[in-house]
DOPAKOL-214104 format. One record per residue (C-alpha): x, y, z. Coordinates in steps of 0.001 Angstrom, whole numbers, plus 500000, padded with zeros to 6 digits. Layout:
% DOPAKOL-214104
XYZ...
END
This chain:
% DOPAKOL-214104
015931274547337788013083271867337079011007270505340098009935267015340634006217266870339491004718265764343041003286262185341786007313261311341568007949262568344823007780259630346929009628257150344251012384259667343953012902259754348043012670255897348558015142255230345423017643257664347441016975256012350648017305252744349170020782253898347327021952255001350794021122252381352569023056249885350074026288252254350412026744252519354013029035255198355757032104254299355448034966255306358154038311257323356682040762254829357091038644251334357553040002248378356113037057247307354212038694248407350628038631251769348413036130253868350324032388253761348339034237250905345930031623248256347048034543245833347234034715243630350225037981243171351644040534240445350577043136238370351432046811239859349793046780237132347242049656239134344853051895237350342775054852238510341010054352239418337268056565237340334399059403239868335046059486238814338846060256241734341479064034241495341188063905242744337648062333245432338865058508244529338182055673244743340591053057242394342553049576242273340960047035242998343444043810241170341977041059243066344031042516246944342534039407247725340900035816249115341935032622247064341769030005249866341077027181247712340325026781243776341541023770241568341277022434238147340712022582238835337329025513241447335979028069242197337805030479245888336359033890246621337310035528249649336527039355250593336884041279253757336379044682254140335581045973253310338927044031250617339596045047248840336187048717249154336916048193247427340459046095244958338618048112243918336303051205244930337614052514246909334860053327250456334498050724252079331954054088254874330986056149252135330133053282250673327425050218249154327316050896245827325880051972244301329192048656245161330981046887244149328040048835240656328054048196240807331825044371240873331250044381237437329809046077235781332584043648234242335096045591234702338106044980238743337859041203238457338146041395236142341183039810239155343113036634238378344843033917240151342392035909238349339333037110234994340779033903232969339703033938233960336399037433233904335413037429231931332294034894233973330647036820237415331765040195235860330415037972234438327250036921238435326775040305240044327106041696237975324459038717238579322062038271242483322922042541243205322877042517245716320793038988247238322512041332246998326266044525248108324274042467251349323044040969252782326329044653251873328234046613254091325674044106256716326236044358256307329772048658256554329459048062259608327647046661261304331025042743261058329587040322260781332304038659257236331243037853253651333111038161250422331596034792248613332036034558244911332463030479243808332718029781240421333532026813238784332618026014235923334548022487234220334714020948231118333849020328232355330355023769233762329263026969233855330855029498236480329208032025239256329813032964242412328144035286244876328192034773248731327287034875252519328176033571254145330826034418257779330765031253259273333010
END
């Protein structure tokens, strides 16, 4: 194993401190979202999906995703599997093409870390379908992959895109 040359030392403790310090503990059980998801907690703002709940569809939950990275400039959302089907309502088993459909529709990204930038999230999911359609079918196949949404949003550019994040 490699050691930290001792000039680094001090950076690498302070970045770790700093890291911690951002994260917070975080109680088993608190009501402040997915534990370490950095998403604040939300009012239940689901709505039914096209197919309503008496055909046997689900509510869309716009906050099911995690916000691993938010600033005054980018903001990233990632989702697994799970957390796409409660977004969109869909069932990823059933086919993607629903979720991918759902991505379009501004009332699924009225969760807070997406609901001020909805028209440029909606303007990316149409643009990047077959990108979304792609990493959803590999996530209904069982493959361990996240959807990635990064927002850029700054007074120089404002834009949204979608993509893989398998780390």
């Amino acid at each position: 194993m490699r050691r930290l040359p001792r000039r680094l030392t001090p950076i690498a403790l302070a970045s770790l401190l700093a890291l911690t310090a951002c994260t917070g503990p975080q109680a088993e059980g608190d009501d402040a979202g997915t534990p370490g998801s950095g998403a604040a907690p939300t009012a239940s703002a689901s709505a039914p999906t096209e197919a309503g709940d008496a055909a046997g569809g689900t509510t869309k939950d716009p906050s099911a995703y995690t916000v691993p990275h938010t600033d005054d400039h980018k903001t990233i959302v990632t989702m697994d599997r799970s957390q796409v089907e409660a977004l969109t309502g869909t069932d990823l088993g059933e086919g993607v093409q629903d979720a991918q459909r759902a991505m379009t529709q501004a009332d699924t990204w009225a969760g807070d870390a997406t609901a001020d930038h909805v028209d440029l999230v909606t303007a990316a999911a149409e643009r990047e379908s077959d990108r979304i359609e792609r990493v959803l079918s590999q996530q209904a196949d069982g493959r361990d992959v996240e959807l990635r949404l990064t927002v850029v949003h700054h007074e120089h550019a404002q834009e949204a895109h979608f993509g893989e994040d398998d780390d």
